[in-house]
C-alpha positions as CSV (number, residue, x, y, z in Angstrom):
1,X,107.3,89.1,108.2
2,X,104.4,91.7,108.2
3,X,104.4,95.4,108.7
4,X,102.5,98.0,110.0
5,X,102.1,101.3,109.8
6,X,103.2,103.6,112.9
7,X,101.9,107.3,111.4
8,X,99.0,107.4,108.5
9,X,100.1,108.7,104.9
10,X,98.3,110.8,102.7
11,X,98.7,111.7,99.1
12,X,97.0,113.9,96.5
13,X,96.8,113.5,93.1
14,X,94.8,115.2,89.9
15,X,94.2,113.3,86.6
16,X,91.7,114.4,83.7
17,X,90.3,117.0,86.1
18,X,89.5,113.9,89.0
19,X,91.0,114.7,92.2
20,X,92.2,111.4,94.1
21,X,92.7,111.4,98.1
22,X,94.3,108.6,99.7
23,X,95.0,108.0,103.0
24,X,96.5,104.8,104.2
25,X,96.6,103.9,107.8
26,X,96.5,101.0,110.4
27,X,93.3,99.9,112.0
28,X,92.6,97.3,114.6
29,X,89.6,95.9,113.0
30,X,87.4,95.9,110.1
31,X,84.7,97.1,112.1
32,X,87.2,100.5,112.3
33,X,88.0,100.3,109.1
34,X,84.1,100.6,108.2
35,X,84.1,103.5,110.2
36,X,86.9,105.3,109.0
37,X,85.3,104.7,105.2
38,X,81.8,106.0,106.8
39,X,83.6,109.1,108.4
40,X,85.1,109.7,105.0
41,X,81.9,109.5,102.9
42,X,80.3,112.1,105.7
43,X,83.4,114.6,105.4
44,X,83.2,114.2,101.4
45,X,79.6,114.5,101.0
46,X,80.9,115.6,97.1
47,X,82.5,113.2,96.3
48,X,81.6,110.8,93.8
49,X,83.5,107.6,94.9
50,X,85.0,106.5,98.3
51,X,86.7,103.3,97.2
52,X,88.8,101.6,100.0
53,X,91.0,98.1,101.0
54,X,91.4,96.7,104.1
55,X,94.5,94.1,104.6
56,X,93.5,92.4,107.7
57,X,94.2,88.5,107.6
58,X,90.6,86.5,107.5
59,X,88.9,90.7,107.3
60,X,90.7,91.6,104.1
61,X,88.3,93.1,102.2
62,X,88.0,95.6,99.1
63,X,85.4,98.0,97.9
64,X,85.1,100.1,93.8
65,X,81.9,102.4,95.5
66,X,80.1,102.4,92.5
67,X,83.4,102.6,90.0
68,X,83.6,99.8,87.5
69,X,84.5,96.5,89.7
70,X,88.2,95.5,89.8
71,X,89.3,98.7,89.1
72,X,89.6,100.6,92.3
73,X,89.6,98.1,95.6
74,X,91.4,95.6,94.0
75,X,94.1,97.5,92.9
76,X,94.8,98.8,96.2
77,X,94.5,95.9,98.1
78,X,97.3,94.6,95.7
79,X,99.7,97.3,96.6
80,X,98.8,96.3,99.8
81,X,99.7,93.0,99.7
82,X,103.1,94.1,97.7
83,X,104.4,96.0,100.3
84,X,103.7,93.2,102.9
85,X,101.6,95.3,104.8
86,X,99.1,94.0,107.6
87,X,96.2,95.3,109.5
88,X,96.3,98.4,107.2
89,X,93.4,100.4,105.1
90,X,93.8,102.6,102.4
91,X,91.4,105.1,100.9
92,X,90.9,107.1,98.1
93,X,88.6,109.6,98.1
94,X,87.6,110.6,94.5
95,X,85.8,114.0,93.0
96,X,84.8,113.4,89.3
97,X,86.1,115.9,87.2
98,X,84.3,115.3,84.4
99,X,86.5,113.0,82.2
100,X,86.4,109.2,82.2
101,X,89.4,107.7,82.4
102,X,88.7,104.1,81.0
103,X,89.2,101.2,83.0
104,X,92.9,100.8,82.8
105,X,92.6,104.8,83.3
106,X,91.1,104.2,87.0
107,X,93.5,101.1,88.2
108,X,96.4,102.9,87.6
109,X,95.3,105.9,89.1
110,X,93.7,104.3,92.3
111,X,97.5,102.2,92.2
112,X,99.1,105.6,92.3
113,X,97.2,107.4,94.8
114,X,97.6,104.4,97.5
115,X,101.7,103.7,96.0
116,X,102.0,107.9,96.3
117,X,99.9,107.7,99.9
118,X,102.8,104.9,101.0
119,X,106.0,106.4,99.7
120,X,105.2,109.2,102.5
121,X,105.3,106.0,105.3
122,X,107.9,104.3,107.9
123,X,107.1,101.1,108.1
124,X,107.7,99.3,111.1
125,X,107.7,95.2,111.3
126,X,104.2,93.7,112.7
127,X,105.0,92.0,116.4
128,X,102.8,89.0,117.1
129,X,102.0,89.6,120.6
130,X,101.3,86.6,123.3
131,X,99.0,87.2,126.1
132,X,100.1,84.9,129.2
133,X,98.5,84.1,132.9
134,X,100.1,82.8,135.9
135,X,99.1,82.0,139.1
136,X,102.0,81.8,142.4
137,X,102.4,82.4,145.6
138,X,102.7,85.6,147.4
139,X,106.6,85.1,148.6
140,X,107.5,84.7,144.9
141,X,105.7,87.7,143.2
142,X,109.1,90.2,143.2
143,X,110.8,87.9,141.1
144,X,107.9,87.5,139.1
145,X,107.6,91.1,138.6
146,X,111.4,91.4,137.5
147,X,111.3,88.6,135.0
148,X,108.4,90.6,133.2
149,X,110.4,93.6,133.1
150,X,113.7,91.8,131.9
151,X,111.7,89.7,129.3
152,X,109.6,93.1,128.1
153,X,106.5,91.6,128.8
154,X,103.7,93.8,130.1
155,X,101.5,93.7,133.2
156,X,98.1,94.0,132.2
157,X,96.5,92.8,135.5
158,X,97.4,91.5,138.8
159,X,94.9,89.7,141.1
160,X,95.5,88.9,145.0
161,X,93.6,86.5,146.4
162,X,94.9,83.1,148.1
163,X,97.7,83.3,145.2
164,X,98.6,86.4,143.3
165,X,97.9,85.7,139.5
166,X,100.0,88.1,136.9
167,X,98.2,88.7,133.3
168,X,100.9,90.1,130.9
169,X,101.6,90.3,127.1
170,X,104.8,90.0,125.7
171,X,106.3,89.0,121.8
172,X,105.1,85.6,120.7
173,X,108.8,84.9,120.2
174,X,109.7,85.7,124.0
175,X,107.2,83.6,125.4
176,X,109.2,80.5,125.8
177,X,111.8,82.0,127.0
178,X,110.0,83.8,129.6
179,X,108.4,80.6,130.5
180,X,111.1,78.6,131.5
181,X,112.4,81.6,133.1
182,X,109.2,81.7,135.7
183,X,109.1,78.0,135.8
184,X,112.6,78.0,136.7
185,X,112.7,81.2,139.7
186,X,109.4,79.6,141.2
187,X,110.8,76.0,141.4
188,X,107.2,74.3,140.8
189,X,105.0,77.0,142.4
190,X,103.9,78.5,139.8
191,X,100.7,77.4,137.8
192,X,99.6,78.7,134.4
193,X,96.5,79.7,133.3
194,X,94.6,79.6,130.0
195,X,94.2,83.3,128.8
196,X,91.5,82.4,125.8
């Protein structure tokens, strides 16, 4: 199973006279990922590298910023994937202090920064959430409503027109249950609806 991130972490850490930043954090998209490495690069304008790794399913991606490749994305996309995180970024923001560290130098010490970052983190498990649409008479919209709230599902929109029709989310897991619940209270009435 997957976790997230509920609160960002942040670490600090000085080697050779190189300061490393890192920041790891969950984003909804790698087009917010992009912008959280752009907002970086404007707030570090000194800064010689802003290296970064995006888990994300399909969006993974991973970024050295001009250090020597493998040695700075890669790395911390691989503590990343270790601690079985998901839809989560991590940055390192670094200011050259004058002292090359040598390839093996700049993977452990992007490894650290993003391991340091994490160590500072809850973790929570990543809920796949469902997103569900039914359509039902008037008469039977209460119960409706009260299934929802027993099965924690959540109302996202509610239409009246000849029927009422209930969007709602809920855990993946849930929604069978929840299902044959509905089906059941509204003895045929109800009609379901494709959400895609």
């Amino acid at each position: 199973m997957p976790f997230t991130l509920p609160q960002p972490g942040h670490a600090e850490l000085d080697i050779k006279k190189s300061r490393f930043i890192a920041c790891v954090e969950a984003v909804p998209s790698r087009a917010a990922a992009l912008q959280r490495v752009a907002e970086l690069k404007a707030a570090h304008p000194g800064a010689a590298h802003v290296c970064w790794a995006l888990l994300a399913g399909g969006h993974s991606a991973a970024n050295d910023d001009g250090e020597p490749s493998g040695t700075a994305g890669r790395p911390m996309l691989d503590v990343l994937r270790h601690q079985q995180l998901e839809g989560v970024l991590a940055t390192v923001v670094r200011y050259y202090g004058g002292v090359k560290l040598g390839a093996g130098g700049l993977v452990r010490a992007y490894t650290d920064a993003v391991a340091q970052a994490l160590s500072h983190c809850a973790r929570e498990e990543q809920v796949a959430m469902l997103t569900l649409g039914c359509s039902l008479p008037y008469a039977l919209e209460g119960t409706a409503r009260r299934l929802l709230h027993k099965h924690d599902a959540t109302l996202l929109a509610v239409q009246h027109a000849a029927n009422v029709t209930l969007q709602f989310s809920l855990p993946a897991q849930a929604a069978d249950t929840l299902r044959h619940s509905l089906n059941e209270a509204c003895h045929g009435q109800l009609s379901w609806l494709d959400t895609h």
